[in-house]
N, C-alpha and C positions, 0 to 999 in steps of 0.2 A: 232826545226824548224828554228831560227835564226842562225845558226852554215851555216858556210861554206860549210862545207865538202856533206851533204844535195843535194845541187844544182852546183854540179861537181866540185868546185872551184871557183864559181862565189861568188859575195856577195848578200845578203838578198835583196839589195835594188833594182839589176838589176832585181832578179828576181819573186818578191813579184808580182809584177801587172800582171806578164805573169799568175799566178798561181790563184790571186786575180778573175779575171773577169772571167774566164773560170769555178770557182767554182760556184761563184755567179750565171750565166747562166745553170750553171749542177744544181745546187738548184731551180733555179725557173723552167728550163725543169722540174724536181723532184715533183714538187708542180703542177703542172698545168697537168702532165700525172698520181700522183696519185689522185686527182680531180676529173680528168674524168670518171675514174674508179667509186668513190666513189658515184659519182651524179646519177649512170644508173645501175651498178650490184644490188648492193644493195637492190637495188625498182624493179630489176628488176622479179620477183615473181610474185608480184600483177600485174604489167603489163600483164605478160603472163597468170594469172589468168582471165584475163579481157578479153583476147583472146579466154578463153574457154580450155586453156589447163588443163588436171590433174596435179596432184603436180608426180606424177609418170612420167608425159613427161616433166615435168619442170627439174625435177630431170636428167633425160637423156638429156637435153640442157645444165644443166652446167656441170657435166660431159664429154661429147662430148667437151664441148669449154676447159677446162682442159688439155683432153688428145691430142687436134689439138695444143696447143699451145706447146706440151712439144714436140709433134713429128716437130712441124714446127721449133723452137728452136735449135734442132737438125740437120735439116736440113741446117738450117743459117749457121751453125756452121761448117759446111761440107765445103769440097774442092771446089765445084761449088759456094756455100753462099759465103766465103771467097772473091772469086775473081772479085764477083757482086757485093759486099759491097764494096772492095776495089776501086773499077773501079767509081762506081756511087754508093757515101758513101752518099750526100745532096739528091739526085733526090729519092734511096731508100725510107728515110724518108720521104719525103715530100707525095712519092709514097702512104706509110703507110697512111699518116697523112688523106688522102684525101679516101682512103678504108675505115677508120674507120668513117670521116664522112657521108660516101654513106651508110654504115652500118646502122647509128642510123636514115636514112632520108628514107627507106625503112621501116625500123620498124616502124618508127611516120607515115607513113601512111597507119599501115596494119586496124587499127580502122576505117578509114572512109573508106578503102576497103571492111572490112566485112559488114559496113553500108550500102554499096550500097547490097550489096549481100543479105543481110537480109529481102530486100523489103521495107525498109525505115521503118523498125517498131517505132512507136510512142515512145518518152520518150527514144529514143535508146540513142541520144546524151547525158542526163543526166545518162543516165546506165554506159557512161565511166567517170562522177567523182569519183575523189578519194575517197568523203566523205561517209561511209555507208549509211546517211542518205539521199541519193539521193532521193531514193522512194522504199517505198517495195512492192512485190507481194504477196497475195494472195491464196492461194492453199485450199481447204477447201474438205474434208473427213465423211468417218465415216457417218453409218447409219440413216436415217432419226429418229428412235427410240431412238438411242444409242449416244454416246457421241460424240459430231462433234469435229473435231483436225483441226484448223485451222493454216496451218503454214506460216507464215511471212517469206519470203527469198529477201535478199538483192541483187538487181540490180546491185548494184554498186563492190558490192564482189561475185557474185555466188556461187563460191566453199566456200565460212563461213557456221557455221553448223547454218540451219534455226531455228528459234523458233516457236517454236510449242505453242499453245495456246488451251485448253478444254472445251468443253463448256459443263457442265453435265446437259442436260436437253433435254425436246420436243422438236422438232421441230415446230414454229407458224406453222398456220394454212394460207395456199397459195391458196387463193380464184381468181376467177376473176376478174379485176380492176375496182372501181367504186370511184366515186368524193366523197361519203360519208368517214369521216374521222371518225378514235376511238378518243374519249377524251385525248390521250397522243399524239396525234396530226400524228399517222400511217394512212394508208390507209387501209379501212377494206373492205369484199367484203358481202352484203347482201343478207343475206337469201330467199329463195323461198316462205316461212311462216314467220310468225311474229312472234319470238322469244325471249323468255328473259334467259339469260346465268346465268347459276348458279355463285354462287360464286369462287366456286373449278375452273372452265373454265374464269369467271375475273382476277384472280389471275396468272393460269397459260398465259394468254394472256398479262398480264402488264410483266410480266416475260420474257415472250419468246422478246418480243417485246424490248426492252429491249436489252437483247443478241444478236440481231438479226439484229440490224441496223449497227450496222461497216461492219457486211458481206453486205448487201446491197449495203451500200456506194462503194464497190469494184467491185460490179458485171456492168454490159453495161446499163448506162443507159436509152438505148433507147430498154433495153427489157420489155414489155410492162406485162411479164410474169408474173414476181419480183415483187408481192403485198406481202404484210400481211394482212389478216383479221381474221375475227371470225364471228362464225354462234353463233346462241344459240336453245336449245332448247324449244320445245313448251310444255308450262305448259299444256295446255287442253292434250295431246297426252298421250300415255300408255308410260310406261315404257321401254314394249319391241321395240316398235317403236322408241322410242331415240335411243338404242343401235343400232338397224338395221340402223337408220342414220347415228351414231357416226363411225360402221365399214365401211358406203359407203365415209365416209369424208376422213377417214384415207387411202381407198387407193387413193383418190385423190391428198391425202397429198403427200402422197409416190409418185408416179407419178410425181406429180410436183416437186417435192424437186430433183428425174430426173434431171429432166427439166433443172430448179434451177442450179443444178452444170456442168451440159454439155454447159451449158451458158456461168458461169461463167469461165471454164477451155475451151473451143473452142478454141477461137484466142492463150491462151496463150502454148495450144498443139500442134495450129499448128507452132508458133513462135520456139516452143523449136524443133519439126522436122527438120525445115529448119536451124537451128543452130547448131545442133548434125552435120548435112549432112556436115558441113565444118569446123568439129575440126581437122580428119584427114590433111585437106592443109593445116589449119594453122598451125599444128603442124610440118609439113616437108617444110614448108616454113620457119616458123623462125629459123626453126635448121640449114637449107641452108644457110640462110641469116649472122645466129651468126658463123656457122662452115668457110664458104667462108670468110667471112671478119674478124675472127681470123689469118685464115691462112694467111693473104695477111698482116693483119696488126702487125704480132708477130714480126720483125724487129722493130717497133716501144718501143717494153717491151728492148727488148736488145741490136739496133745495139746504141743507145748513151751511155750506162754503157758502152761497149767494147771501144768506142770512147773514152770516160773519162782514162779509165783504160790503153789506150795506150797514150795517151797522159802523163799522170802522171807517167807513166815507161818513158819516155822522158826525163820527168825533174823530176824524181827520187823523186818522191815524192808519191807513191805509198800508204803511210800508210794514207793520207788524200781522201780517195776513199771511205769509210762511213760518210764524211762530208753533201753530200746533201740527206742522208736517212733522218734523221730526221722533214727537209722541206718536203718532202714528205708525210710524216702523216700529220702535219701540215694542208699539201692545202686537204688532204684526208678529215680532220676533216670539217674545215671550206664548203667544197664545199658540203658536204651532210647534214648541216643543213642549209643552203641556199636553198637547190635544197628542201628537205624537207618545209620548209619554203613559199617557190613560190609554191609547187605544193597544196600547205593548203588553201592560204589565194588568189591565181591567180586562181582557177577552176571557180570562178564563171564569172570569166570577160573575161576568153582567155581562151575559148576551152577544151579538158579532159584535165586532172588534169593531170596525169602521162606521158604527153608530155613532161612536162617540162623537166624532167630527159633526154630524147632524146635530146631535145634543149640545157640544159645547154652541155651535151656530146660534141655537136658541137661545143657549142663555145670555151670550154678547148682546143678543137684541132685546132681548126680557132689561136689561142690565139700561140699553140705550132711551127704552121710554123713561127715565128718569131724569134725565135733565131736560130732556122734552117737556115735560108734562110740570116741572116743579120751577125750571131756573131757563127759560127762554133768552134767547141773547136780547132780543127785542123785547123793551117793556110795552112800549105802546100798542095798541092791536093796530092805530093806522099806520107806525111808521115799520112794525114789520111784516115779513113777507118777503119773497125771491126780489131783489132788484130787478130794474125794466133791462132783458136782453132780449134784442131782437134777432133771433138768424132767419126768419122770413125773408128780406130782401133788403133793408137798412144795413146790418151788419155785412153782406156781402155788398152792399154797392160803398160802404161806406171802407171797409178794406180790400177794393179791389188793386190800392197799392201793392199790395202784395206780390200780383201776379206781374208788376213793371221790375220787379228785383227777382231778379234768377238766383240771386245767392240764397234772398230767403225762402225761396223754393228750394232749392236743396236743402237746407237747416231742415228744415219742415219733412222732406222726404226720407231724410237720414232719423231725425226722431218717430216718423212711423217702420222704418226699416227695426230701431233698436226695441221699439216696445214689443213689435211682429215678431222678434228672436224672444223677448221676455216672455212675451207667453206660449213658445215653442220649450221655452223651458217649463215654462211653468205645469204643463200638460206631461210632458217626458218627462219630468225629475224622479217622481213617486217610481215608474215602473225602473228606471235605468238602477237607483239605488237599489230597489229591492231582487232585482237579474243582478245585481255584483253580491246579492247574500246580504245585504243589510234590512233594515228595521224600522217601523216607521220611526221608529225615535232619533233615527239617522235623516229622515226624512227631514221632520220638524227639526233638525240641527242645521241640516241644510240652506233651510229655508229662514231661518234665524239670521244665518250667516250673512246672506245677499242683503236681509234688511237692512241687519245692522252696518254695512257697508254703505248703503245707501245713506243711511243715518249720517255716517262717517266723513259725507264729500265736504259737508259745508266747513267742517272742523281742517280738512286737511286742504281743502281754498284758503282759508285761513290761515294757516302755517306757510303754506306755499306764497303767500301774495305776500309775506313777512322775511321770507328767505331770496325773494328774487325784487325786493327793491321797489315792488309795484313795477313793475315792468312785466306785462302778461300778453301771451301770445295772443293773435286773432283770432276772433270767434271761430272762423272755418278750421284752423288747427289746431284748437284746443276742441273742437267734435272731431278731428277726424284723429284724432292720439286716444283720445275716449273708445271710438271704435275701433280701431287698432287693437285697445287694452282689452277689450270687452271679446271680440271672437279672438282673442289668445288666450282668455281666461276661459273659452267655453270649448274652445278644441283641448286644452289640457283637463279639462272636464271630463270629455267622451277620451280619451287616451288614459285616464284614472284606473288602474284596477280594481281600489279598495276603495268601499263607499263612506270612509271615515277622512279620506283626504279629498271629499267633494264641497266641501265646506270653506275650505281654503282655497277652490278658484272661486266658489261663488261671492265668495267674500271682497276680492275682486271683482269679481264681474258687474254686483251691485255698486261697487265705487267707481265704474265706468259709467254704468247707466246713469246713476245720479251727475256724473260731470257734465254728461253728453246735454243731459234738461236745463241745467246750471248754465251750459254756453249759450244754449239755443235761447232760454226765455229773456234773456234781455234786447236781444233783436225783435224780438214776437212785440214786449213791451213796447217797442218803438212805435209801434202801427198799431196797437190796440190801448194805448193810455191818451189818447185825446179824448177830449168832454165830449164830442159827441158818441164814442165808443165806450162803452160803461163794461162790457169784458173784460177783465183781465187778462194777463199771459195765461196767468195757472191752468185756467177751465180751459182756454184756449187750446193751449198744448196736451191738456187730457184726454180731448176730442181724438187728437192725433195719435198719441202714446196708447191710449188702452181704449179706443174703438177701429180706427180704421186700420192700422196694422195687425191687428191679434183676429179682427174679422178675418182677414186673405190666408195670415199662416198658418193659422190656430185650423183653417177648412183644408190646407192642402196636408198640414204635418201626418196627417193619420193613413192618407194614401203614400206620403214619402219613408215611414218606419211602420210595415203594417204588421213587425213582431219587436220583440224587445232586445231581440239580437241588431236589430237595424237602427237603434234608437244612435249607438254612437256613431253612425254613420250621417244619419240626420243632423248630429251636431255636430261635423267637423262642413257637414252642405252648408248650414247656415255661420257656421263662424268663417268660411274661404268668402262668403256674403257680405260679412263686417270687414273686415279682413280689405277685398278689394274695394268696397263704400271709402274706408277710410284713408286707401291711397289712390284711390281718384278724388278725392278732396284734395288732399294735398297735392297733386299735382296739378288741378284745374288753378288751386291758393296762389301756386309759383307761375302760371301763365296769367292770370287773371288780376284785377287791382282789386283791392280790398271792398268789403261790403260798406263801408263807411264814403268814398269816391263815387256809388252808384246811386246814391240815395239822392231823387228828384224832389225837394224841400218845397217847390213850387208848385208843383203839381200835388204835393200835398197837403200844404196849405189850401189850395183851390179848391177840395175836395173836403175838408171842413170847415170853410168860412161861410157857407151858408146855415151851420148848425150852431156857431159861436154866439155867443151874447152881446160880446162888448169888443171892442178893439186890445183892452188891458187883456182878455184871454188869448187872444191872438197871438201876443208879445210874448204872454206866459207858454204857448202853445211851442212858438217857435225856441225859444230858450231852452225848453224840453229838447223839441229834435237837435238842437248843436250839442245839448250837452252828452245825450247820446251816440252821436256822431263822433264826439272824441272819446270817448270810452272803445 
């Protein structure tokens, strides 16, 4: 990096600060747009949980945002993107910057939109905190004879699976209300005659009585219906005349016990009608809402990489273009135990809880028009702007190498298979932690964790290529140990009971993921670093990693865990996915001769000697592919 030759002929010292600040800025851009991301996908589940959606339309929302960004991406990239980025490279961004926060300023108000729509129901505002222990409902079943099922369902999570509670016993006895009280301090309804209650009916009355008052507590009460008493019977009276009274009581019972639960379930029957009636909109409203302002805002995921990437072909300095990924995990990590954090310990004094992820969203982006707008990486207006990529039809005719090597079709299939499980997690983490009883701040610990793993590979390739001599497996087995590492880190995941030891596979799991990128992009670089390919791996492999995989899983996850009981199931399906990926690699590794033996250097040369300039490119072209071929 200090050598001359580097920086055209200049010296290190002309050109260090040119290189210096423009990094530093692509770092912290890096840090502040992975952030955002971090602080709102992530949560975002429970959110749309809270909305009423199923995890089957949730499932189809990230999906959908998946596959808008890989087609918009595309788009950019196009002959018309090219010459709109180029023209208006600052106004695009800024364009972006300001869609994405119109995005999250419609979603933070779709809650108190459905609140007015709801009829203003009671306790509604507490029903959008985060906490489950907001307030629970009430649901109570089951025969007035036979075992009552009282289930507990949480406000503040609807879609968690409810708890159900038994109660194996009679039902008290539901007389008409009178100011006389029983000795255990119930309200009893007095007899017609003057009665004394055997023992067997004292017994079952402290009992029932007993079981009977938390349902009480829950039903309206200003129904004047909802007594408990007890009758007894008349010692002087015949035998058969008790029982002819005992069966005229029991259908009173029954009747009222009617009564009793129509009371109890009324309002909350009609609440849930009126609630059903607008899952449909909200559900074609947020997809509107996430699908539009992807689309508007995916210049934002790529035109500043393309911006870096031509700049740094400027001043020839191209191999310092994964310098600001690592800051990227980084602000990933730190901004989603923050947003976790405010959204824990801030619900009870500002408003729902899962605002905040919308809020902090915004202000990442408020934060990002500032080196936009003051410190552009390009000084000149004509030399910057998106670099020329074409994926109209030059870029695919120009790597149709590709499809002549089966291996790097596999590379390529296995990095859309691992990114396809990453956002199978990324969709399920939120609700699996919070169904084991944790907190979003567990959540954002969680999600910290995978970063900073991910952060972690290039440091522990580095240790590793220090301790084994430089002597490193081949690319296909150094992905398929990655995936191997990656569905054992995610089946001990869903076998976790406590959501404080989730952190510690994901922390794994993301230093899998990052190996599995780590082996694959220098194969990808083989085929996409000739002059006439001005792509790089990175964008390359992003195509693959976070559109076309997370499209497929991210659509079917929601119909595969459609409650959150099913979610560890979900991730022991897709980690037996990685699991077998990675030992049919390795088996195909051990029949098969290495990717470096298959590669046609003729045929590829042939294929860009029409685009070359000079014969000296050529030579340099070829020297490229050997020197990658031994690698």
């Amino acid at each position: 990096m200090a050598s001359s030759s580097i920086w055209l002929g200049t010296s290190s010292s002309d050109r260090q600060p040119n290189i210096r600040w423009p990094m530093i800025v692509a770092s912290l851009y890096a840090m502040l747009r992975k952030g955002a991301a971090a602080s709102l996908f992530p949560f975002l589940t429970l959110f749309l949980s809270q909305l009423g959606l199923s995890l089957g339309q949730i499932g189809l929302v990230f999906g959908a945002r998946a596959l808008v960004w890989t087609a918009a991406s595309l788009v950019l990239s196009h002959e018309v993107g090219r010459r709109c980025s180029r023209r208006f490279p600052r106004s695009l961004l800024c364009f972006s910057v300001l869609i994405s926060i119109a995005m999250a300023a419609i979603l933070s108000l779709a809650p108190f939109a459905i609140e007015a729509a709801s009829d203003n129901v009671p306790n509604r505002t507490r029903s959008w905190c985060a906490r489950p222990a907001g307030y629970w409902e009430a649901d109570v079943s089951g025969d007035w004879m036979n075992n009552v099922r009282v289930t507990l369902k949480s406000s503040a999570y609807p879609l968690l699976t409810p708890t159900q509670i038994s109660v194996s016993s009679a039902l008290p006895l539901i007389g008409k209300p009178s100011s006389s009280r029983h000795k255990d301090g119930m309200k009893v309804a007095p007899s017609s005659a003057a009665t004394k209650t055997t023992d067997e009916e004292k017994s079952d009355g402290k009992k029932v009585s007993t079981l009977m008052s938390p349902l009480i507590s829950t039903a309206d009460p200003s129904n004047s219906l909802i007594q408990v008493g007890g009758t007894g019977g008349n010692e002087n009276a015949t035998e058969s005349d008790n029982r002819s009274k005992i069966r005229k009581r029991r259908k009173r019972r029954k009747k009222r016990w009617r009564m009793f639960s129509q009371v109890l379930n009324s309002n909350k029957a009609d609440e849930r009608g009126r609630w059903q009636g607008l899952h449909l909109y909200v559900f074609l409203a947020v997809l509107g809402v996430l699908l539009i302002g992807q689309t508007l805002a995916t210049p934002l995921d790529t035109a500043a990489d393309n911006m870096l990437h031509e700049y740094l072909q400027m001043q020839d300095a191209t191999e310092r273009l994964h310098e600001p990924r690592p800051w990227g995990f980084l602000g990933a990590a730190v901004a989603s135990v923050i947003s976790g954090i405010m959204a824990d310990y801030g619900c009870l004094s500002f408003g729902p809880a899962l605002l905040f992820h919308l809020y902090n969203y915004i202000g990442f982006h408020l934060i990002i028009i500032l080196p936009i707008l003051f410190y552009p990486l390009a000084k000149d207006p004509q030399q910057s702007g998106i670099v020329g990529l074409s994926f109209g039809g030059q870029f695919f005719k120009s790597n149709r190498v590709l499809a002549w090597d089966k291996w790097a079709i596999a590379m390529m299939v296995s990095l859309a298979v691992s990114g396809g499980v990453t956002a199978v997690v990324e969709t399920l983490l939120a609700w699996h932690i919070v169904s084991l009883g944790g907190s979003e701040t567990a959540v954002g610990v969680a999600i910290a964790a995978g970063s900073l793993g991910e952060m972690s590979a290039p440091l522990l390739l580095r240790i590793s290529s220090l301790c084994l001599s430089h002597r490193h497996p081949s690319a296909p087995i150094r992905v398929a140990l990655s995936l191997l590492l990656q569905g054992s880190a995610l089946l001990a995941s869903s076998l976790l009971p406590w959501p404080w030891t989730l952190p510690l596979a994901l922390l794994v799991y993301g230093v899998s993921v990052a190996l599995a990128r780590r082996a694959v992009e220098p194969q990808v670089e083989t085929y996409t670093s000739a002059p006439s390919r001005e792509l790089p791996a990175s964008m390359f492999l992003e195509m693959v990693s976070k559109g076309m995989g997370p499209a497929v899983s991210a659509s079917l996850v929601g119909f595969l865990a459609s409650s959150p009981s099913n979610v560890p199931i979900a991730f022991q399906l897709f980690a037996g996915i990685l699991i077998a990926a990675g030992v049919s690699i390795i088996a195909a590794t051990l029949l098969c001769p290495p990717i470096s033996q298959n590669l046609n250097y003729s045929r590829l040369l042939a294929d860009d000697s029409d685009n070359l300039d000079s014969e000296e490119e050529l030579k340099d072209w070829l020297v490229q592919a050997l020197r990658h071929s031994k690698e």
